[in-house]
N, C-alpha and C positions, 0 to 999 in steps of 0.2 A: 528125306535124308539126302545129304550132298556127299559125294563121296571125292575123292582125289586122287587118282592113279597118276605117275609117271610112266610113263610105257617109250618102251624105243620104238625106232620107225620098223623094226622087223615084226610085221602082224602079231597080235596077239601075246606079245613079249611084255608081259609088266614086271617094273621093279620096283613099284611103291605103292601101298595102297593107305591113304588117311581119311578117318570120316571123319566126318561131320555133320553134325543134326540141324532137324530147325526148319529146316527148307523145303516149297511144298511146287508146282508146276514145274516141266520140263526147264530146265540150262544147260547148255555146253557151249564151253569156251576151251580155248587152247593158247599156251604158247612155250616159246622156245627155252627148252633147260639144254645148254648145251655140254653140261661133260656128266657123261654116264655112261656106264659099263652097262651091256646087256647081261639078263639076268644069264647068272653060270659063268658067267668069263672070268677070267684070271684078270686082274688089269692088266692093262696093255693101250691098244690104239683105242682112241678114245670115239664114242657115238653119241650122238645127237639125241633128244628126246623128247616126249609130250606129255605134259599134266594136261591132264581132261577132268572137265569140273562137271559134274551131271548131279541135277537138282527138280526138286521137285517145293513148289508154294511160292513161287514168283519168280520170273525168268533176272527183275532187280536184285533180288538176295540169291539168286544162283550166281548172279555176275558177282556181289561182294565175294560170294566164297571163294569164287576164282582169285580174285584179286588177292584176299586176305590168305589162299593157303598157297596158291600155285608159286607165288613170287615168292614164300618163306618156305614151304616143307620141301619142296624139290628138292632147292639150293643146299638145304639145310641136313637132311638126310642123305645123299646121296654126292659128292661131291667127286672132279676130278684127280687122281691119287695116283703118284712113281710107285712104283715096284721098291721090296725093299734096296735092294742092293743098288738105288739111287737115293734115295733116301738116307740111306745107312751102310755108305762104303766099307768094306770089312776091315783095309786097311785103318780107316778112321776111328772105326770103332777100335782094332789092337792096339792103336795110340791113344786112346782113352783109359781103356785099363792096362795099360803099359806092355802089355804083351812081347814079349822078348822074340816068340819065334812070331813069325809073320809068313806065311801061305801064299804061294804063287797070286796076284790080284787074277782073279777071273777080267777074260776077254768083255771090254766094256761094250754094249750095245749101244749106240748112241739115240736108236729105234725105240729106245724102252723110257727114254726121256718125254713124257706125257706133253703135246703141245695144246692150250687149251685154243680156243677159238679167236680168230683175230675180233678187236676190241670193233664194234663198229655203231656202238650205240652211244653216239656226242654225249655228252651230258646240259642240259640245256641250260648255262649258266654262262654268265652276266654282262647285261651293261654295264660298263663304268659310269657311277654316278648315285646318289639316294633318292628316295621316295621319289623313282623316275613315273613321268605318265604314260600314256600309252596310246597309238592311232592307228587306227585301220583304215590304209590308202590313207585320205586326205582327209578323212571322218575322226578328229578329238573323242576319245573314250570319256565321258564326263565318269567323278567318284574311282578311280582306279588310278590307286598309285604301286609298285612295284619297291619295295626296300630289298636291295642286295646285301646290306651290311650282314656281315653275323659276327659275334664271339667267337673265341674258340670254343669253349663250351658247349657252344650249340651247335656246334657239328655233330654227324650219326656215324652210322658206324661203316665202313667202308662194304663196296662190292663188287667181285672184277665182272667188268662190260656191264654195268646197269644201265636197264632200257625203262621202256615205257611201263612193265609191273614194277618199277623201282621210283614211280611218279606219284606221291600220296600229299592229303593235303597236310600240315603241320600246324601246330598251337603259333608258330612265328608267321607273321606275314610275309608273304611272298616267296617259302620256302618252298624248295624243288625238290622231291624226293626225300626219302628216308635219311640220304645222305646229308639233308639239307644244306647244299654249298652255297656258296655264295662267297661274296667277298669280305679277307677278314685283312687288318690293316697291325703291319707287324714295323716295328723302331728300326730294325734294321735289315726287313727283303722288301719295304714298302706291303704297299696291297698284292694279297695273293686271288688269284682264285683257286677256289681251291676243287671244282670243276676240270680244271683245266692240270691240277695236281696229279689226281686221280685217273683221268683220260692218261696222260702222257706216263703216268707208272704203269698204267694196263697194258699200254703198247710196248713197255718194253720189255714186260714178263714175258709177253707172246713172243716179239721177237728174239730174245735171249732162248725158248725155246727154240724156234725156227732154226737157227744158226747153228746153236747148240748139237743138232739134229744131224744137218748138212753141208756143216763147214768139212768134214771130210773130200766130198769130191764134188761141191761145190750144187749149187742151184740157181731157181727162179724161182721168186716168192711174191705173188700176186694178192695183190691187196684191194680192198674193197676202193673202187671209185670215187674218184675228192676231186672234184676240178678235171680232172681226169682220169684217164687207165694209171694206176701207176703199179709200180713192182717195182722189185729188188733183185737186182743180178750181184748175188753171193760168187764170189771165186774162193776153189779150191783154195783150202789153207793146208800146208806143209804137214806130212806127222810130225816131223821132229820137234817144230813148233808148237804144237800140239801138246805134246809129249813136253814138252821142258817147261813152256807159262802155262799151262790147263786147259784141258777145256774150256769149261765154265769160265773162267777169269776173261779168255779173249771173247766169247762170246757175250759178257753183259759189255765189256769194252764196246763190241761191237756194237750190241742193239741200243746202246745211249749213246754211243754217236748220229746210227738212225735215226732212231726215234726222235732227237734235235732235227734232224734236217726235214723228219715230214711234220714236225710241228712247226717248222718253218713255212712249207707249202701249207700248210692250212692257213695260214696268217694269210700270204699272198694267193690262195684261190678268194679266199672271204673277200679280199676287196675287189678282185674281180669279179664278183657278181657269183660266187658259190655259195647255197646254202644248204643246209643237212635238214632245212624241215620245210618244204615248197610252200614257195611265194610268200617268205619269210627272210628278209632279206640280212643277212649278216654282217656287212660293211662297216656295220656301226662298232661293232668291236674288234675287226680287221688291224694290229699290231696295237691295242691299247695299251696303258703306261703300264699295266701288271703283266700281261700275255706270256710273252717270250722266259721273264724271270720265271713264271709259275711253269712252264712246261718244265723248264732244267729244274727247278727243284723236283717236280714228281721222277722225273728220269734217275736223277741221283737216288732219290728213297730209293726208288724201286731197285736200282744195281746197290746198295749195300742192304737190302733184302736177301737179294739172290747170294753175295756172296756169303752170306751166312745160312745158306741152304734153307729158306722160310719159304721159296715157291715148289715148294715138291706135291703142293695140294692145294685146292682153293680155301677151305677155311684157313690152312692155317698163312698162308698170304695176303687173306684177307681182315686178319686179326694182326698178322705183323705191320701193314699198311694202318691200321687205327692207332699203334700205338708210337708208331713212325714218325706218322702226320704230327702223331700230340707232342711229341719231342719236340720235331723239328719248328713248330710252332713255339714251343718251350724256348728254343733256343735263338731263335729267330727277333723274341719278346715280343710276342702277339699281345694285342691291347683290347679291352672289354669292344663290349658292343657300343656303347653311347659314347667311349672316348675313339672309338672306328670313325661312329659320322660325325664329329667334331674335324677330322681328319678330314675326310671327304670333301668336308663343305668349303674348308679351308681352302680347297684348289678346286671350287665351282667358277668358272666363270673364265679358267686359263685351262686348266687339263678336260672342262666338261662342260656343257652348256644348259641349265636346268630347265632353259625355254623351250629346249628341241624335246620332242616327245619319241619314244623309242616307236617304230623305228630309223628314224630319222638318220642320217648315217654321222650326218654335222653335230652331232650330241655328245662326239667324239671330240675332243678337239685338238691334241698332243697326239700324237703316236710316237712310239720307240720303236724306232727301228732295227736297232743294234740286234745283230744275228752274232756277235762273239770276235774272237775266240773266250776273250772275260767279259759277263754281263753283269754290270752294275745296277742295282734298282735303284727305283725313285723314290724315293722317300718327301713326304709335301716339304719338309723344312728347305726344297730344293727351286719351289714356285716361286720363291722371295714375296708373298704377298702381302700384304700384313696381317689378315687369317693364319696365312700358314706362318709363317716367323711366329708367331704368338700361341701356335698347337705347341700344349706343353706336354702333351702325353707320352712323350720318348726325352723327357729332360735328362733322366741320368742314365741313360742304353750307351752301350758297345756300339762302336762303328760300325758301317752296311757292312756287309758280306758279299764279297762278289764271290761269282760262281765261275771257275771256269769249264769248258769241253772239251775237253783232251781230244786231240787230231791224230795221236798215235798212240799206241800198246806196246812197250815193251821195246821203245826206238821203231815200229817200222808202221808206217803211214795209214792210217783206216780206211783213207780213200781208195788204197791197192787193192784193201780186201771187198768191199761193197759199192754198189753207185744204185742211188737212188733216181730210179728213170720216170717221168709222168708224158703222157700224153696228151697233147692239153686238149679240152673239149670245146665243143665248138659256141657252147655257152660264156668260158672265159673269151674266147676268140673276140665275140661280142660285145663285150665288155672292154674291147681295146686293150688284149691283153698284151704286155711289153716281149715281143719274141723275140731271143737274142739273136736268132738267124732265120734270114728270108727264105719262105719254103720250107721251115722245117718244126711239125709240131712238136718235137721231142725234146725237153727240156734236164738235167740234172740238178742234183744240188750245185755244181761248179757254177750254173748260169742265175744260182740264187741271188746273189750283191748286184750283180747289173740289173736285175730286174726290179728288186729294191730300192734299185736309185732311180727308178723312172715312178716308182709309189712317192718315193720322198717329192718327186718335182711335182706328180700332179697334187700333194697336201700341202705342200708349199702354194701351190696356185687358189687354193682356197682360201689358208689359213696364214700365209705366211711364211717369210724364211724364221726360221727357230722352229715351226711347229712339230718337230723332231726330238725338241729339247725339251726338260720340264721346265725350266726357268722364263718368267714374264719378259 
């Protein structure tokens, strides 16, 4: 018998228990569910937890049980959950059924706003490029080819911070996770990742909490290490201000301004030499031609998520993220799978080079550097090649969509309210990383464009001047 408990870190404390049969020798595996209420609590501040898988009739099918219940019944049963009176403002509700008289609003806690766990599990998605190969060191991987493309359709179904039990194998080659991302190729935001969707809406659910929390008398909010230490020095924001645009409103403002500027550091640690899975080197898709557009789209989902109050709980944000994604794909006019690598291949040989084997960093061969304030994507009909002039898969679409990143809320400057500080490590250091000033490891968003422009000079010394541009 295999059993499944969730248990909190306080001994002895279980709050789930699921069997399962079948399974005969000793197994135990563990890993991290992170938003659960110990058993008896009211919700409130949120605790950390353990599914332990314990089996008996082979330590291999104790490990599947793990796999197959730990990563689904935790998540599944037991989810992070607001209080109601954040969920269901009492004023909100009198204005639904019209209620005439209306009740002092009770004193808002901003403490009872549930913050789930900072996102820190990458999603391991993709080269740019198709049926890419693959080398270990300088050793060709013979029979392994890697396909990124996918469909809309063949997307799964979302999950906020999906780690390593979110890694399964799929009926599609080369797909990653339940989630199965990859890149999917849309008429008018170009190629998405849709990894990279998913990442950057998870960070800003978290952040928008964060803020949400302690934009009253201001903080430091310390975030998991990228290239460096980095954090966020929140400054007090005004009650009166507070009080007149919302809460909530300045704080998804807030966290999708963020959440841009560290999807930006992530771009420029990757080419200096950061990577999220050792001695796995990243560089190869360090500002590729989709990158930057795919963070601002997930940031955008995510903040008209929240303004429609759909983060108050992990399913049901993680259900409004699925059918989000499917819209905005909708609208975007995302195109099958076999007319995706038609696309692709169109722009082999100017945006990507199908000789380089991943992970080769030159397999890259365009990068977008454009940090904003409006990002326009690339769409292939932009290579001029005669592949791509002749991809007729977006013949009668709607014009690209640029996106832009609002720099202020409500007239007064985002930059007043937050700065995004990194320290840079001594790993980028090594990697000849561009410091805007001598002496001094401490970088912000402001020192992001100068540092950009020394990315742009050293991929011009490789590939060229234009290698910036999609055009031949």
């Amino acid at each position: 018998m295999c059993v499944l408990a969730c248990r909190s870190h306080t001994p002895g404390t279980f709050l789930k228990l699921h069997p399962h049969h079948g399974l005969s020798t000793y197994a135990r595996q563990s890993c991290s569910v992170p938003w659960m209420y110990r058993a008896g609590e009211p919700p409130g501040p949120l605790r950390r937890a353990t599914c332990v898988a314990v089996g008996h009739d082979g330590l291999r099918r104790g490990v599947a049980c793990l796999l197959a219940l730990c990563s689904t019944a935790c998540s599944t049963f037991l989810a992070w959950r607001a209080p109601a009176e954040v969920r269901a403002p009492d004023t909100a509700v009198a204005s639904a059924l019209g209620d005439a008289y209306q009740s002092p609003a009770p004193a808002f806690d901003p403490w009872a706003i549930p913050v789930p766990p900072e996102p820190g599990n990458l999603r391991p998605c993709c080269a740019f490029g198709a049926d890419l190969r693959l080398a270990v060191g300088v050793v060709p991987v013979p029979g392994f080819t890697l396909s990124n493309i996918r469909g809309p359709e063949e997307l799964g179904p979302h999950k906020y911070n999906v780690g390593v039990l979110g890694i399964s194998s799929s009926d599609t080659p080369g797909a990653i996770g339940r989630e199965n991302n990859g890149l999917v190729y849309t008429c008018r935001g170009g190629f998405l990742d849709t990894a990279h969707i998913r990442d950057w809406a998870d960070m800003t659910v978290y952040l928008t909490a964060e803020i949400a929390r302690n934009m009253d008398a201001g903080a430091t909010i310390e975030l998991k290490d990228q290239g460096g230490k980095r954090h966020i020095v929140l400054h007090a924001i005004d009650k009166d201000r507070i009080s007149n645009d919302g809460r909530h409103p300045i704080a998804i403002a807030l966290a999708q301004w963020l959440a841009f500027q560290l999807s930006v550091w992530h771009e420029i640690a990757t080419w200096y030499g950061y990577s999220s899975v050792a001695a796995w080197p990243e560089k190869i898709s360090a500002f590729s031609p989709e990158d930057i557009y795919s963070n601002l789209v997930g940031i955008k989902l995510a903040g008209g998520i929240g303004l429609l109050s759909a983060t108050s709980d992990e399913r049901s944000y993680n259900e409004a993220m699925d059918a989000w994604i499917n819209m905005a794909l909708k609208r975007l006019r995302a195109v099958p799978r076999q007319s995706a690598l038609q696309a692709i291949r169109s722009v082999a040989g100017i945006w990507w080079d199908p000789s380089r084997r991943i992970p080769e960093w030159t397999l890259t061969m365009r990068r977008n550097l454009d940090i904003g304030p409006l990002l326009e994507p690339w769409v292939v009909s932009m290579a001029h090649t005669p592949a791509a002039t002749e991809y007729r898969g977006c013949a009668d679409a709607d014009p690209r969509l640029a996106l832009n990143i609002p720099e202020s809320f409500e007239g007064v400057p985002l930059a007043g309210d937050a700065v995004v500080q990194i320290e840079v490590s001594d790993e980028l250091a090594e990697h000849r990383f561009a410091f805007p000033r001598k002496n001094d490891r401490t970088v912000t968003q402001a020192d992001f464009p100068s540092i950009i422009e020394n990315i742009r000079r050293e991929n011009q010394a490789v590939f060229g001047k234009g290698a910036d541009q999609p055009r031949k």
